[in-house]
VOGU-3710 file (C-alpha; in Angstrom, 3 decimals, decimal comma):
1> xxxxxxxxxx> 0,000/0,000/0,000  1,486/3,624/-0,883  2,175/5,478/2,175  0,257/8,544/1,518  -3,006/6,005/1,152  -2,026/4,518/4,479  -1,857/7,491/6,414  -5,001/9,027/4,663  -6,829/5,820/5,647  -5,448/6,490/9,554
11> xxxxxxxxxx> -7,067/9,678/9,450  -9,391/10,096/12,809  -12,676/10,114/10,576  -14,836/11,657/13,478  -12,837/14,396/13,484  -12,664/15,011/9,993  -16,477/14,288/9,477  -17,371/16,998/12,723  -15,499/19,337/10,892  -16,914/19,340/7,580
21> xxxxxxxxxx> -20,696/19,496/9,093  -19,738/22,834/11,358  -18,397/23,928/8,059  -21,314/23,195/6,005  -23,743/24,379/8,542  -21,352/27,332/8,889  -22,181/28,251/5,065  -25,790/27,576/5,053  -25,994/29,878/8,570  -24,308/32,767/6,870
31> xxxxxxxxxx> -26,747/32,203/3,755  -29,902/32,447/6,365  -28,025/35,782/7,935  -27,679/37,237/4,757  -30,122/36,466/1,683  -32,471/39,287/2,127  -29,526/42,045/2,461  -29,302/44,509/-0,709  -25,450/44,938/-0,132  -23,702/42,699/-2,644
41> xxxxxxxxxx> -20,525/41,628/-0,478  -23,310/40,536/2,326  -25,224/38,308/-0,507  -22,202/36,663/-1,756  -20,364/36,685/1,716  -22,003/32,593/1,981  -20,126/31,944/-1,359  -16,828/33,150/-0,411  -16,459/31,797/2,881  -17,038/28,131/0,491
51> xxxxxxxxxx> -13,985/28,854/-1,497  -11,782/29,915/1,617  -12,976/26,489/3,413  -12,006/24,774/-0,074  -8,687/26,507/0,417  -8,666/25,898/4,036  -9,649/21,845/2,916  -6,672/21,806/0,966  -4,445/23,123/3,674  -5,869/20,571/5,976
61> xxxxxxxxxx> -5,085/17,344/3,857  -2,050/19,038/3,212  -0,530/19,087/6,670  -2,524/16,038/7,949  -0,678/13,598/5,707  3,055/15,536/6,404  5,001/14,622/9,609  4,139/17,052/12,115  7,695/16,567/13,287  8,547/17,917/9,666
71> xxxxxxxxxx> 5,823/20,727/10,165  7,579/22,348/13,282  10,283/23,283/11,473  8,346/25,977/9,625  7,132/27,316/12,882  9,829/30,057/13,101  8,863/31,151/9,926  5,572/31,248/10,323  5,999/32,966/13,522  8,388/35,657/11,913
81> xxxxxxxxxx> 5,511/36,634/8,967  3,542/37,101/12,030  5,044/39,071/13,319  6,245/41,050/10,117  2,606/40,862/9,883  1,637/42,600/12,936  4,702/45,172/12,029  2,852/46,042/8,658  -0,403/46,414/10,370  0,811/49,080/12,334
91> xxxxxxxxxx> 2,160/51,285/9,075  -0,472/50,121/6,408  -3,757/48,779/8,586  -7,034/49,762/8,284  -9,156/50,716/11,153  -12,275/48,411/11,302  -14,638/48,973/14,777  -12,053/51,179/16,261  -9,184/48,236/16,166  -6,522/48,478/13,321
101> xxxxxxxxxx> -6,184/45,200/12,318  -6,527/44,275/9,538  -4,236/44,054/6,047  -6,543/45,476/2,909  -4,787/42,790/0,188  -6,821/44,241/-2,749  -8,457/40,599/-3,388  -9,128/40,073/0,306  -8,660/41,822/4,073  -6,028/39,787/6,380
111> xxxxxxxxxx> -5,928/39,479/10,204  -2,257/38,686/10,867  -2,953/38,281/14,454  -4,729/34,953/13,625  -1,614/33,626/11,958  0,740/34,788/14,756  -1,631/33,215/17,145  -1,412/29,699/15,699  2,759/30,368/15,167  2,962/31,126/18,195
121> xxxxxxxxxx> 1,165/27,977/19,234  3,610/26,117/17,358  6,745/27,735/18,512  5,533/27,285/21,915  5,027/23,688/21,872  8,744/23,356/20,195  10,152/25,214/23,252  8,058/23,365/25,853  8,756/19,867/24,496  12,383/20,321/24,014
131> xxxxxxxxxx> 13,721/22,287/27,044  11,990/20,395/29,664  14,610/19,975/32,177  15,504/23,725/33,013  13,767/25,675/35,909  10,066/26,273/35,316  10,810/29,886/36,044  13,518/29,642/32,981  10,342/28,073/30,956  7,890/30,533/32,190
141> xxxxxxxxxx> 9,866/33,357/30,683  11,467/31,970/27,973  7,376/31,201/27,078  6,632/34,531/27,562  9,585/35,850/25,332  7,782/33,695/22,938  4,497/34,642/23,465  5,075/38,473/24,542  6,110/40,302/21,678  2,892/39,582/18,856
151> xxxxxxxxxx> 0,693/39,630/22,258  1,202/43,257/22,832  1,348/44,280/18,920  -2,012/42,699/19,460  -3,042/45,190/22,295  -1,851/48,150/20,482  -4,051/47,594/17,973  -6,037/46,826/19,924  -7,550/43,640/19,379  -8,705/42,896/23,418
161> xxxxxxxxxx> -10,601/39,145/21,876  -7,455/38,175/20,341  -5,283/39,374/23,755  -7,711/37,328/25,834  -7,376/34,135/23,586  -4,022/33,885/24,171  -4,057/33,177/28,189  -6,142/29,761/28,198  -4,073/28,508/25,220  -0,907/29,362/26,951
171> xxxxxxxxxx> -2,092/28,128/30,486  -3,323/24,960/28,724  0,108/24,213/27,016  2,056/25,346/30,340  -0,239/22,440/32,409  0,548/19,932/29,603  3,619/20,773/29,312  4,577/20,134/32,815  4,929/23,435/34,425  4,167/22,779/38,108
181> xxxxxxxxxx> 0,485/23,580/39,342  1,861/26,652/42,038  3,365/28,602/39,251  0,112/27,843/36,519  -1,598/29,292/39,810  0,312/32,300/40,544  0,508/32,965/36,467  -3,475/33,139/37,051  -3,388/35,338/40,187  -0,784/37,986/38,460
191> xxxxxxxxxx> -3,009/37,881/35,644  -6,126/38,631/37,394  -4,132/41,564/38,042  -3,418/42,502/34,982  -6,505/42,697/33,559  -7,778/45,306/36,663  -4,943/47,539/36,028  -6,052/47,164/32,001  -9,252/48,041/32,861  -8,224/51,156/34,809
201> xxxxxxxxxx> -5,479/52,411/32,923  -5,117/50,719/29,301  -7,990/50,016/27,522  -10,103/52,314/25,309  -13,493/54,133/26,216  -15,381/51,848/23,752  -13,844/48,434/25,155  -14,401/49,877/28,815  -17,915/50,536/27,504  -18,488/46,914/26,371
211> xxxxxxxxxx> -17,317/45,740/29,539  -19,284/47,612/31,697  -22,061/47,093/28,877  -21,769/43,292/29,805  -22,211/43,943/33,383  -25,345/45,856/33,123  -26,864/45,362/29,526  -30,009/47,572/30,568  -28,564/50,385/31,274  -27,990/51,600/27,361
221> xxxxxxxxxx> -30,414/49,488/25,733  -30,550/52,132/22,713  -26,483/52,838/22,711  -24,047/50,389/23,868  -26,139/47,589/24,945  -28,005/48,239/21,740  -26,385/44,700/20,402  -26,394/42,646/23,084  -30,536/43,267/23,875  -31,472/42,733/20,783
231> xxxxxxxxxx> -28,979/39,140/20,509  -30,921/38,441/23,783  -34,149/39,599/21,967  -33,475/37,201/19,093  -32,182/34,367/20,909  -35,139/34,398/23,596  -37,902/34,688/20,644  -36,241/31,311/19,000  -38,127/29,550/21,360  -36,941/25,886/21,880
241> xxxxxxxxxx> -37,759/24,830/18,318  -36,907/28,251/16,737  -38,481/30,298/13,682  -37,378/28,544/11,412  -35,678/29,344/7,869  -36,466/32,727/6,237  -39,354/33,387/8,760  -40,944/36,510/8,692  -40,390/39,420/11,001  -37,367/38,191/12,761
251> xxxxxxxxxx> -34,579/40,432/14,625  -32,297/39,959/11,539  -34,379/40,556/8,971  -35,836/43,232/10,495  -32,386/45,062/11,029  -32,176/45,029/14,771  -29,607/42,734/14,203  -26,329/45,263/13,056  -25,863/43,567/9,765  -22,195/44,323/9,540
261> xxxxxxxxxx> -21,432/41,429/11,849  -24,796/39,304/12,027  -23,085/37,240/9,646  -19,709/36,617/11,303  -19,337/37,853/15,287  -23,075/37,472/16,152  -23,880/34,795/14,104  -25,031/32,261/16,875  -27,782/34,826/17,537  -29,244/34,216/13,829
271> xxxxxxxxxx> -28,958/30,747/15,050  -30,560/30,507/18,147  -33,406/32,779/16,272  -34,148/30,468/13,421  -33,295/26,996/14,993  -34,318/27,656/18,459  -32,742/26,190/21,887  -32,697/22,635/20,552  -30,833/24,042/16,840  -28,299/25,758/20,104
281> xxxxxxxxxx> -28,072/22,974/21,796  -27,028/20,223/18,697  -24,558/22,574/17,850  -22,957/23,166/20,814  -23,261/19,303/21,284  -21,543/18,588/18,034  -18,262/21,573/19,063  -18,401/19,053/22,424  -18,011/16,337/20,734  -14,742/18,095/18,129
291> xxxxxxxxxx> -13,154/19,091/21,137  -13,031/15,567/23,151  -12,542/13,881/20,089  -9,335/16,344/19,404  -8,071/16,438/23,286  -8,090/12,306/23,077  -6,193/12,630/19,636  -3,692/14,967/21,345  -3,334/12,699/24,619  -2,339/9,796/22,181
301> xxxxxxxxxx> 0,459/11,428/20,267  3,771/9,502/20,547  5,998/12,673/21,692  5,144/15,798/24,120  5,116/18,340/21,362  2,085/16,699/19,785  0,746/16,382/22,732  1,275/20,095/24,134  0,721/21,487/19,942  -2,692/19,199/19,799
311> xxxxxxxxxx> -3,672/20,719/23,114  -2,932/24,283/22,004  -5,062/23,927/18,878  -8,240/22,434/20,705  -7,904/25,184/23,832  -7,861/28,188/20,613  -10,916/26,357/19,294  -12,629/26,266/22,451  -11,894/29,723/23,557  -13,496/31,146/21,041
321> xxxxxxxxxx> -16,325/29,209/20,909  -16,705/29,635/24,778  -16,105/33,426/24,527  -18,035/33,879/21,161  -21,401/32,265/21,773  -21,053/33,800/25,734  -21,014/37,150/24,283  -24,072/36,936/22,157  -26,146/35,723/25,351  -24,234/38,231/27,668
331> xxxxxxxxxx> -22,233/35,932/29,804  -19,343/37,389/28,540  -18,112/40,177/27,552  -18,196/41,594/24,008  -14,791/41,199/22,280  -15,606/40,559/18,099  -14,219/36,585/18,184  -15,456/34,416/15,705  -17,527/31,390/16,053  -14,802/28,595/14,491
341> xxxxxxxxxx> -15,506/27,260/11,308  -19,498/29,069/11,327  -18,725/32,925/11,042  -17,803/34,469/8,031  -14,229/35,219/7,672  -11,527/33,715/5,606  -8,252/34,148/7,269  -9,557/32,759/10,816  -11,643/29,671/8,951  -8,539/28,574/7,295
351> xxxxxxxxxx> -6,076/28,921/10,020  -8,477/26,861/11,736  -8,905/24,422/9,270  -5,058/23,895/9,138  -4,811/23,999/13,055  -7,069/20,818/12,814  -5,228/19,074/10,179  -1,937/19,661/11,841  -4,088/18,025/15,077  -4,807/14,938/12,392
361> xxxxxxxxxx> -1,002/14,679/11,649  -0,495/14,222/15,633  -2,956/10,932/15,078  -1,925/10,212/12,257  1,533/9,446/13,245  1,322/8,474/16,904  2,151/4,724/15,954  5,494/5,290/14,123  8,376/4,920/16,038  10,185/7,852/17,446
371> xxxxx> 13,396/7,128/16,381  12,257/7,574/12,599  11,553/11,381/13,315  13,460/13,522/11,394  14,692/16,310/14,081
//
């Protein structure tokens, strides 16, 4: 048998076949947000988000079938366009809901923070894995070297979602990798801190306003809780059985809905609208079942760095599934993450996509020895 057959018959199928059916739904959702819009780039936006998961297909198959142990080696480089990335943001960005963020690339907008965010990922696990017996302290700081420098190019911008991401997925690779349970806890406590002296001292009036805005939707139902009331408005009328498809007289196709990001940050409230509490609930069990399936993949690989990279990946997917469905039913705080693999977007929905099939490469070559790795 060749050995690119054999490895794509050792692909972890469940994974692969929860993927494709958040990414399917994920097209058909945007389609239900957006097919009675005027704007052309809204009524197409269902269409191109299918060619960037084709591309984003590609990628996964791609890396799946490589070596991961071959893949880490294109970490640094990744890691260093991220952060060139993050550089050219800063001269040539365009300002998009008061963050500048984003690369204009004539044929398409780019979030280099994404890409720096799974780089960083990999560099991360490399570091972890290979200097395991110096002092934790040593690890800690050599992480946050690492870690540190596209994290506050990320503030600047600022980009708070994309900051917050960052400290599960770290925490998550520091427990796996072995950093000892007192310093994960005092990393949590100094944190903690952090984020009060942010609040006072370093974030903008409109971030301080969605915070607060969290706290106390009512108080600005018609200004900066305009959003959140009327997710909680759509959500609530879903029912348990929901709407249904292209009902009449819904939040979103009324307008309540903003519909410059119904069909990308807020898309779980078209969701909950049209498919109800039970439409919620399927989908949230199906992201349940992705994530155990790709924690159990990453507790099988045959070295730590698959183990702490396939942790990584799953802890990014989680966090901003966790932070982007809390936000539309105001248990957290507003911060403009996407939903993985459902809201529109083609940077993020490809980076995922090849986060996963670097996660299917981890499977894929648990059982071969470790003394065939190259590096």
């Amino acid at each position: 048998m060749h050995p690119l057959l054999k490895k794509f018959l050792g692909l972890n199928w469940l994974l692969l076949g929860l993927m494709l059916a958040l990414c399917i739904f994920g097209i058909f959702a945007i389609y239900s947000a957006t097919w009675m819009r005027t704007e052309r780039y809204l009524v197409e936006s269902w269409s191109k988000q299918t060619t960037w998961m084709l591309f984003g297909l590609v990628a996964y198959f791609v890396l799946a079938l490589i070596d991961y142990r071959w893949i880490k080696w294109g970490a640094l480089p990744l890691y260093v366009m991220g952060i060139l990335g993050l550089v050219a943001v800063m001269i040539f960005g365009k300002t998009v809901y008061g963050a500048k963020s984003w690369l204009d690339l004539r044929f398409m907008s780019f979030q280099p923070s994404q890409m720096a965010l799974l780089a960083s990922v990999m560099v991360l696990a490399l570091a972890l894995s290979q200097f395991q017996k110096i002092h934790p302290i040593l690890r800690i700081l050599m992480s946050g070297a690492i870690v540190g420098a596209p994290w506050l190019m990320i503030l600047k911008q600022p980009d708070l979602g994309s900051c917050l991401v960052w400290i599960p997925v770290v925490l998550a690779m520091f427990f796996v990798g072995g950093v000892p349970k007192r310093y994960l806890l005092t990393l949590s406590l100094l944190g903690v801190i952090a984020g009060i002296l942010a609040f006072l001292f370093v974030l903008k009036p409109y971030q301080i306003d969605r915070l607060t805005t969290f706290l106390h939707p009512e108080r600005d139902k018609r200004g900066a809780g305009w959003t959140i009331n009327q997710s909680l408005i759509a959500i609530g009328s879903g029912g348990f059985e929901g709407k249904g498809f292209k009902a009449p007289n819904t939040q979103n196709e009324l307008g309540f809905l903003p519909e410059t990001i119904v069909h990308n940050d807020f898309i779980f409230s078209v969701i909950g609208e049209q498919h109800g509490f039970l439409g919620g609930a399927v989908l949230m069990g199906v992201f349940g079942a992705l994530m155990l399936t790709g924690l159990h993949m990453a507790s099988r690989a045959k070295d730590l760095f698959g183990a702490i990279l396939g942790t990584g990946i799953m802890t990014l997917v989680f966090t901003h599934t966790f932070m982007n469905v809390g936000m539309t039913i105001a248990v957290t705080p507003i911060t403009g993450l996407p939903l993985p693999f459902i809201s529109y977007g083609g940077t993020f929905v490809m980076l995922v996509m090849a986060g996963m099939g670097i996660l299917q490469s981890v499977w894929i070559h648990r059982l071969e020895p470790v003394r065939n790795a190259k590096g």
